[in-house]
C-alpha positions as CSV (number, residue, x, y, z in Angstrom):
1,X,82.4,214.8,224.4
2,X,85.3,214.0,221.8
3,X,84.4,215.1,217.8
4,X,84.1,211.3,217.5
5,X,81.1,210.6,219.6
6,X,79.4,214.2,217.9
7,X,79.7,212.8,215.0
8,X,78.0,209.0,216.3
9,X,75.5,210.7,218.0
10,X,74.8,213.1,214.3
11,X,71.5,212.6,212.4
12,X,71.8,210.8,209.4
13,X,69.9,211.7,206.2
14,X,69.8,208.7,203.3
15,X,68.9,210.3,200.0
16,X,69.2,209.3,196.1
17,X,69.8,211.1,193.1
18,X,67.6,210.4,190.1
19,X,67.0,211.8,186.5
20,X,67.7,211.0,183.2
21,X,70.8,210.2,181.2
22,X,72.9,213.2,181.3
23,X,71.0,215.1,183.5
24,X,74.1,215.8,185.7
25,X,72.9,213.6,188.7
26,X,76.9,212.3,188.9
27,X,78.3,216.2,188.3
28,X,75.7,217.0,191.0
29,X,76.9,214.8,194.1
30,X,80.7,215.7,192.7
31,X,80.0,218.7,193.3
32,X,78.5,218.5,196.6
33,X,81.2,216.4,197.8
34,X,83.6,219.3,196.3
35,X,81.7,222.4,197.3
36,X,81.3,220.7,201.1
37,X,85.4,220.0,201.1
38,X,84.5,216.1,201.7
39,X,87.3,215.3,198.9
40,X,90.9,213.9,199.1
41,X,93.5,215.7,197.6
42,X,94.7,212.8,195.9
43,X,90.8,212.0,194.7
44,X,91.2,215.5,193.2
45,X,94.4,215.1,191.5
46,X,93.4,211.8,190.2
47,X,89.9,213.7,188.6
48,X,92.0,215.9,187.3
49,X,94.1,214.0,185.5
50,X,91.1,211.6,184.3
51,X,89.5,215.1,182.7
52,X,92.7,216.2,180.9
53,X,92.8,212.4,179.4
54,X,90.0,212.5,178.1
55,X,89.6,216.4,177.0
56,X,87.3,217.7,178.9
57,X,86.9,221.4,179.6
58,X,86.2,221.7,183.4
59,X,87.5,218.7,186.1
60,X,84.8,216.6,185.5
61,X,82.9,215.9,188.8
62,X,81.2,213.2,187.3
63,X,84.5,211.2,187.8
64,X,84.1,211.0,191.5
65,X,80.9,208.8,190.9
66,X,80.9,206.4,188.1
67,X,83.3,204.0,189.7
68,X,83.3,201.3,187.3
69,X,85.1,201.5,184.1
70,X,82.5,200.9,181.7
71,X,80.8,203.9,183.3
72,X,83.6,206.4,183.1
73,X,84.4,205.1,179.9
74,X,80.8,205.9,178.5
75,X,79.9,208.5,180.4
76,X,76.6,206.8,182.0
77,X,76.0,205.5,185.6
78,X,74.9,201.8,185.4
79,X,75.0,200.3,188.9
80,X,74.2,202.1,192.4
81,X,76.9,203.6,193.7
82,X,76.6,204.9,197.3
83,X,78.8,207.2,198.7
84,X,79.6,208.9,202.3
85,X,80.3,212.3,203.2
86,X,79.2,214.6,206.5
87,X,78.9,218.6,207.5
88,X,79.0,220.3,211.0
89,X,74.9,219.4,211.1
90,X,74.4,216.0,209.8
91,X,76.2,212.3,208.3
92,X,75.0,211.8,204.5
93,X,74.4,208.5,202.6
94,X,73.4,209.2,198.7
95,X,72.6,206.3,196.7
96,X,74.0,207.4,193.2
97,X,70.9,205.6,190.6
98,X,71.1,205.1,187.2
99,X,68.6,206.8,184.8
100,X,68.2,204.7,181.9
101,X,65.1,202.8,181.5
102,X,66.5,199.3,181.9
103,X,68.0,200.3,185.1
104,X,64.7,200.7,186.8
105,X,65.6,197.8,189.0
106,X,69.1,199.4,190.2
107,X,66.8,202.7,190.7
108,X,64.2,201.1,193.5
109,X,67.0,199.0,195.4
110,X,68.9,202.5,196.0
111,X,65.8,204.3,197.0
112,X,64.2,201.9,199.4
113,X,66.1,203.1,202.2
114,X,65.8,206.5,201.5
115,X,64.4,209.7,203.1
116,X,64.5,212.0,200.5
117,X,65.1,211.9,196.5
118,X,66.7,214.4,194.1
119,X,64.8,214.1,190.7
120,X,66.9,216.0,188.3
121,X,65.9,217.8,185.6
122,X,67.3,219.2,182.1
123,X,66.2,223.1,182.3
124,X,66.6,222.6,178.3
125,X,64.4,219.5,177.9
126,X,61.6,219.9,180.8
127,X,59.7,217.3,182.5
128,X,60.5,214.2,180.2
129,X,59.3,210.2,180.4
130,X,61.9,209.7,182.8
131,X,60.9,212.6,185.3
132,X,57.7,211.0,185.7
133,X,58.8,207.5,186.1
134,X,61.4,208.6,188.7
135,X,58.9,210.2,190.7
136,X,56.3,207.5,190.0
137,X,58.8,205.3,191.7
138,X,59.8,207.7,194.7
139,X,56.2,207.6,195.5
140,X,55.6,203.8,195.3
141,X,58.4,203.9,198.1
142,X,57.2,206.3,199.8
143,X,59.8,208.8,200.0
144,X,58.5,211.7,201.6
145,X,60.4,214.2,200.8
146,X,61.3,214.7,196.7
147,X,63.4,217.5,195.8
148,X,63.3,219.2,192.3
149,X,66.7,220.4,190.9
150,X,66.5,222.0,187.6
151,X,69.9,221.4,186.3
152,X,71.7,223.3,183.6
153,X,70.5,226.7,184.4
154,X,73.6,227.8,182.9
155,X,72.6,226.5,179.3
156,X,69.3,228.7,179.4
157,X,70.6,231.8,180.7
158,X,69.4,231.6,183.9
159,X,65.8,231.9,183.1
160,X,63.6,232.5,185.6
161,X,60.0,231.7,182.9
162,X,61.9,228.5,182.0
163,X,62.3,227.7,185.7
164,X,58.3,228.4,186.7
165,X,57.3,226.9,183.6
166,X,59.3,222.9,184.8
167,X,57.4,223.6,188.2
168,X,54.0,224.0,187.0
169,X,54.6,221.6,184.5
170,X,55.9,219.1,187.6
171,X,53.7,220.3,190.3
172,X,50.4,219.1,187.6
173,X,52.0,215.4,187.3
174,X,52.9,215.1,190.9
175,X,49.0,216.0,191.9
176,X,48.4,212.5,191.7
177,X,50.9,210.9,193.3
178,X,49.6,210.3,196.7
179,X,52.4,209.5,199.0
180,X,54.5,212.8,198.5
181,X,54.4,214.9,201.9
182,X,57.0,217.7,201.0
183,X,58.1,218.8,197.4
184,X,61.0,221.3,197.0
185,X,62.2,223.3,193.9
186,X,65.7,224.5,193.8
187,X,67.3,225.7,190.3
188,X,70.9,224.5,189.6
189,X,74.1,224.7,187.9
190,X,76.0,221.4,189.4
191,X,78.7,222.2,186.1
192,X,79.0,226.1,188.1
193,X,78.1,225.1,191.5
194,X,74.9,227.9,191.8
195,X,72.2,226.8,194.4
196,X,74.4,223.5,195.3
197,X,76.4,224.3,198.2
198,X,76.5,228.2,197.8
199,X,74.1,230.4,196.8
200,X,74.0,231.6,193.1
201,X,74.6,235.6,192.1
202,X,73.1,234.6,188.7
203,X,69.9,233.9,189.7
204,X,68.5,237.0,192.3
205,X,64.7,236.1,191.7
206,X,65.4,232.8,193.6
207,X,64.6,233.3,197.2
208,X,65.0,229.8,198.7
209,X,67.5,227.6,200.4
210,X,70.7,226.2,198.8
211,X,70.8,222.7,198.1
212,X,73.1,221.5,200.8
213,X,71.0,223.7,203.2
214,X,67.9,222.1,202.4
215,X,69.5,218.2,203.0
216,X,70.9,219.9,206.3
217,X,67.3,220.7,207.8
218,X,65.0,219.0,206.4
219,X,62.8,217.3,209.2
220,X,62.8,213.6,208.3
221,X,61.6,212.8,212.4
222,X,58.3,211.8,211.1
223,X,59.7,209.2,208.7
224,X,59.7,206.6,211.1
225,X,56.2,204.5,212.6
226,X,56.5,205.4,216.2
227,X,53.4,204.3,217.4
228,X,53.1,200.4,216.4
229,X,55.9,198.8,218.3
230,X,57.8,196.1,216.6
231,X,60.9,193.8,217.0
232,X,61.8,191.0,214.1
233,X,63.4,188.6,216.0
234,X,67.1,187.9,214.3
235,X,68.5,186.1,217.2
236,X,68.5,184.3,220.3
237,X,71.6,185.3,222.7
238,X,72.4,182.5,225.3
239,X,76.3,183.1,226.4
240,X,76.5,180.0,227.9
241,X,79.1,181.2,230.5
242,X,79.0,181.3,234.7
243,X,78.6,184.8,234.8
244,X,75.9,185.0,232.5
245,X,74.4,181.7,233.2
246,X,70.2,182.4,233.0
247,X,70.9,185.2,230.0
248,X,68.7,184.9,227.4
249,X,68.1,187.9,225.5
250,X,66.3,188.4,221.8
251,X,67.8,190.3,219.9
252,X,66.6,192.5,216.5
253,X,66.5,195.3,215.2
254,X,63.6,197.6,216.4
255,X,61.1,198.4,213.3
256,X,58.5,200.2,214.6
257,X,57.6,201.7,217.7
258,X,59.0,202.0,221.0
259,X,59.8,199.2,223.8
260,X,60.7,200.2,227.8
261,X,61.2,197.9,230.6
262,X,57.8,197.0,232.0
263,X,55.6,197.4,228.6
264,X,53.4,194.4,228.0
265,X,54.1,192.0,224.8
266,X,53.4,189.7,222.7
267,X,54.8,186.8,220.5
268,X,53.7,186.2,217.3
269,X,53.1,183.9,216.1
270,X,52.8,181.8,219.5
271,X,50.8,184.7,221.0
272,X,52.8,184.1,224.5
273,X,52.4,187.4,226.4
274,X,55.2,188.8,228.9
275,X,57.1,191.8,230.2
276,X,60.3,193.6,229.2
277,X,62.6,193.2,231.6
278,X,65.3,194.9,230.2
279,X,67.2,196.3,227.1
280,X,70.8,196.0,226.4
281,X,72.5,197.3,223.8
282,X,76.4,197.2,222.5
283,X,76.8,200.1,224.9
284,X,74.9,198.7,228.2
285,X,71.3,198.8,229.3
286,X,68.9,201.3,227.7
287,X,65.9,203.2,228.7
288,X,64.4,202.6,225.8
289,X,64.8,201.2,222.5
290,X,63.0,203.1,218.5
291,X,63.5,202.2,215.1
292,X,65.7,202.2,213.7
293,X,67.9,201.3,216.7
294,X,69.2,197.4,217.3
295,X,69.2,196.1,221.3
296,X,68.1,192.7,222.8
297,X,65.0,192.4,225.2
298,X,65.2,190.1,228.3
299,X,61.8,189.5,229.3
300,X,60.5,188.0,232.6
301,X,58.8,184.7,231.3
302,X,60.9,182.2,229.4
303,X,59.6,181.8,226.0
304,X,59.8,179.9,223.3
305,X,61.0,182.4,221.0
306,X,63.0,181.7,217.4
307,X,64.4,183.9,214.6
308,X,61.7,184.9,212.2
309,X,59.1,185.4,215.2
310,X,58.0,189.0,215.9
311,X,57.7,190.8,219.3
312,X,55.3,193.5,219.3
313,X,52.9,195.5,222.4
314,X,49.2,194.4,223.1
315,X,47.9,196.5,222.1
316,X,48.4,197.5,218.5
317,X,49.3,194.1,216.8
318,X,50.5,193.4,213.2
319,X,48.0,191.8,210.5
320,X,48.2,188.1,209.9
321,X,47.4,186.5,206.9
322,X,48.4,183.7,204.5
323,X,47.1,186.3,201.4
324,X,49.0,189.2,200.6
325,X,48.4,191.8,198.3
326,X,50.8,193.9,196.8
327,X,52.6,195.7,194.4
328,X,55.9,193.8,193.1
329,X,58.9,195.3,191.1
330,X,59.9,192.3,188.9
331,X,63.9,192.1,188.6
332,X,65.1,189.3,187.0
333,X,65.3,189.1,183.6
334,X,63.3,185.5,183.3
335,X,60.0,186.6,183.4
336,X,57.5,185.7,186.2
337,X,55.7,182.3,186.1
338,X,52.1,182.0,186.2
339,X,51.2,180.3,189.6
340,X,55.0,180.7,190.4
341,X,56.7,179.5,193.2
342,X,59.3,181.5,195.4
343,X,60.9,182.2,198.5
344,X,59.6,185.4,200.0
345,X,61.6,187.1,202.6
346,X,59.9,189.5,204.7
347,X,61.9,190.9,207.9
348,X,63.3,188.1,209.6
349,X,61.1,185.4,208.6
350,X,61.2,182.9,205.3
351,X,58.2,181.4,204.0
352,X,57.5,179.8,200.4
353,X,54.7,181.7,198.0
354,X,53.0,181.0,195.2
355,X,51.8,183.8,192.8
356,X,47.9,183.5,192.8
357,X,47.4,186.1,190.0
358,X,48.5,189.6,188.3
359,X,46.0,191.8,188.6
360,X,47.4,194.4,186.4
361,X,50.7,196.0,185.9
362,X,51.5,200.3,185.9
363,X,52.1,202.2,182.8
364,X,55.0,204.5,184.8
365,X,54.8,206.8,182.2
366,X,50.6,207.5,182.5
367,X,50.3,205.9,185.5
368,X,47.7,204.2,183.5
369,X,46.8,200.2,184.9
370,X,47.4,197.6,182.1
371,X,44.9,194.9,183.4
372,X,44.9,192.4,180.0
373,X,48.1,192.0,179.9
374,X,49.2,188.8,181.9
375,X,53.3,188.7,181.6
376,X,55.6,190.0,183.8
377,X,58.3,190.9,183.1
378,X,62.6,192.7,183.9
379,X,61.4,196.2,185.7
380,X,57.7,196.0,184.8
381,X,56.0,197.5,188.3
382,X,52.3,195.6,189.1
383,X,49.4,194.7,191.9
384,X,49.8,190.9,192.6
385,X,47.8,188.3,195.1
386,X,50.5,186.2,196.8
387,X,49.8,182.9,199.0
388,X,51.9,182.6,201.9
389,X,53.3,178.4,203.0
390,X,52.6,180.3,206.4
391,X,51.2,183.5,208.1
392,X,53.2,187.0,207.6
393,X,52.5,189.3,210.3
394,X,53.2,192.7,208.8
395,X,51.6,196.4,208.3
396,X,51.1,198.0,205.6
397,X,54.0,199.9,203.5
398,X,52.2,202.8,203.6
399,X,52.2,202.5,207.5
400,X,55.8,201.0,208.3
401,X,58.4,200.3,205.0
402,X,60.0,197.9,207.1
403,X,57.5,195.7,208.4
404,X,55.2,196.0,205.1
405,X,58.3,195.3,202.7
406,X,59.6,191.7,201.3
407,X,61.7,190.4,198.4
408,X,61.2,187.1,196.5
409,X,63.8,184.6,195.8
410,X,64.0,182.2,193.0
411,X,64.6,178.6,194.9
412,X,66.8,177.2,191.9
413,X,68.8,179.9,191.2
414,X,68.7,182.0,194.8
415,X,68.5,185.0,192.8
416,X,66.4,187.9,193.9
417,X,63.3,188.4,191.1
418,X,61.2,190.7,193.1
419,X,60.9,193.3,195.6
420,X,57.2,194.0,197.1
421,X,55.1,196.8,199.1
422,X,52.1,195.0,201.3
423,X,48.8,197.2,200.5
């Protein structure tokens, strides 16, 4: 096997950073990128120059990050910036999220794809607003796996009382958070580079992994639904050529589940039943075909099947309704009409929905339910009852983030207001 088709076949971990202004989060993946060697020598010279313009003391890290110039010029991270970088064990994605308040919006685009987040934390301030309202969010996405990282070490002499104090004082506000399956604590210097990549001399009474060791091996198998099998249909193939004259193959990307030639299915919403024939994928015929993989089914009947339909087994089918309830993230900055009309977009289908009523929006910061308040408004979080122009056939979020996810569009404008969680 060449080193190109190791690193294909490599697992690959999605994970954001998160925390408050000046927390570090940028210094943090700078320095994971520098620790793990996954930097260009002319990157490197460029940072350095960049820190001697503008006086800083170290190379600032931070500089590998903040891409736009407003950013480097202030010293903040407004938009998400993702970046790529791989070891020997696994491929990365971090989606690089802004902490200020009024970026809240930027903050749950990055993280809906992820596996795992890195809340940061100022060992000198504690568990702040913004701690809370990170994780609050991390857990409405249901991001299993939330690491910790009490930054700044450095600045509080390595403190080991400091350190047990943040994790009590997390490990109380995280108790009711229900969605949160593994929580890890790892103290940090990003500025030094103790606990990042290598493990820190300074702080003996810590006995657990490194940061990069932890994003290597953490199990994020489970992550996925692999029991309800579904396919969101995004296309129909017909060549239309001699030698592939009767091919007719639907193609999607696999969002739950698993599909193998012979399995019994369904179409929704015709409710035609069939068989797979077989699977092809970009690299021939497969044996069998899991999210989050993308292939085409051929099955033995011909159907009429369209993009926007959904093939799924027998016996474990999606819920249909016209009535959906769930908890929207409002991002526009034209607050939502009462009895409003959008697009919603949920997998591959597109139907129009009209907001029935707000049943209350989420204090992030309590977690407290504001249920008098009727307006809605740029990165407010609530519970809403939407009406569907036709049935969805989804499962919950808390079962499959794919299939229980949606976004609304404004029709005028096309812009996206909202993103939503079916409950």
């Amino acid at each position: 096997m060449s080193t190109d088709d190791g690193y294909l076949d490599m697992d690959l971990l999605r994970f954001t950073t998160a925390g408050s202004v000046d927390d570090g989060k940028s210094t943090l993946i700078g320095r994971l990128l520098y620790d793990s060697k996954n930097i260009f020598e002319d990157q490197l010279e460029a940072m350095e120059a960049s820190s001697r313009k503008r006086g800083d003391e170290h190379v600032n890290l931070a500089l590998l990050t903040d891409g736009l110039r407003d950013e480097r010029e202030q010293g903040i991270t407004i938009d998400v910036a993702y970046r790529y970088f791989a070891t020997p064990k696994r491929k990365f994605i971090i989606a690089d999220t802004p902490g200020h308040i009024q970026y809240t919006r930027n903050m749950v685009t990055g993280a809906s794809t992820a596996n795992l987040a890195i809340i940061l934390i100022d060992a000198r301030k504690g568990v702040i607003e913004q701690t809370c309202r990170h994780a609050f969010i991390a857990n409405l996405l249901r991001i299993q796996h939330v690491v910790l990282a009490v930054n700044k070490m450095d600045l509080v002499d390595y403190d080991e009382k400091t350190y047990d104090r943040i994790v009590k004082q997390f490990s109380e506000f995280a108790s009711r958070l229900d969605n949160i399956v593994e929580m890890t604590f790892i103290p940090i210097s990003a500025l030094n580079g103790d606990n990042v990549v290598d493990k820190s001399a300074k702080m003996p009474w810590y006995s657990g992994p490194t940061l990069l060791y932890h994003l290597e091996t953490v199990y994020i198998g489970a992550d996925y639904n692999h029991v309800e099998a579904r396919l969101p249909v995004q296309w129909v193939i017909r060549p239309h050529s001699d030698k592939y004259h009767d091919f007719r193959g639907y193609a999607g990307r696999v969002a739950g589940g698993v599909f193998k030639p012979g399995d019994e299915i369904v179409v929704q919403p015709s409710g035609f039943t069939s068989r797979i024939k077989a699977i092809h994928s970009a690299d021939g015929d497969m044996a069998e075909a899991f999210a989050p993989l993308s292939c085409a089914l051929l099955l033995e009947d011909e159907i009429d099947i369209s993009r926007g339909d959904m093939i799924t087994k027998i016996n474990n089918p999606p819920h249909k309704s016209q009535e959906i309830d769930a908890m929207l993230c409002w991002f526009s900055d034209r607050p939502m009409a009462p009895r409003g009309k959008y697009v919603l977009r949920h997998t591959t289908k597109e139907v129009k929905a009209l907001v029935q009523t707000l049943n209350y929006k989420v204090n992030i910061n309590t977690l407290h339910k504001v249920e008098d308040d009727q307006t809605f408004g740029l990165n407010e979080i609530g519970r809403v009852q939407l009406r569907t122009s036709a049935p969805l056939f989804y499962d919950s979020y808390k079962r499959n983030r794919i299939t229980g996810s949606f976004v609304l569009v404004d029709e005028q404008t096309n812009e996206t207001v909202a993103a939503g969680m079916i409950i």
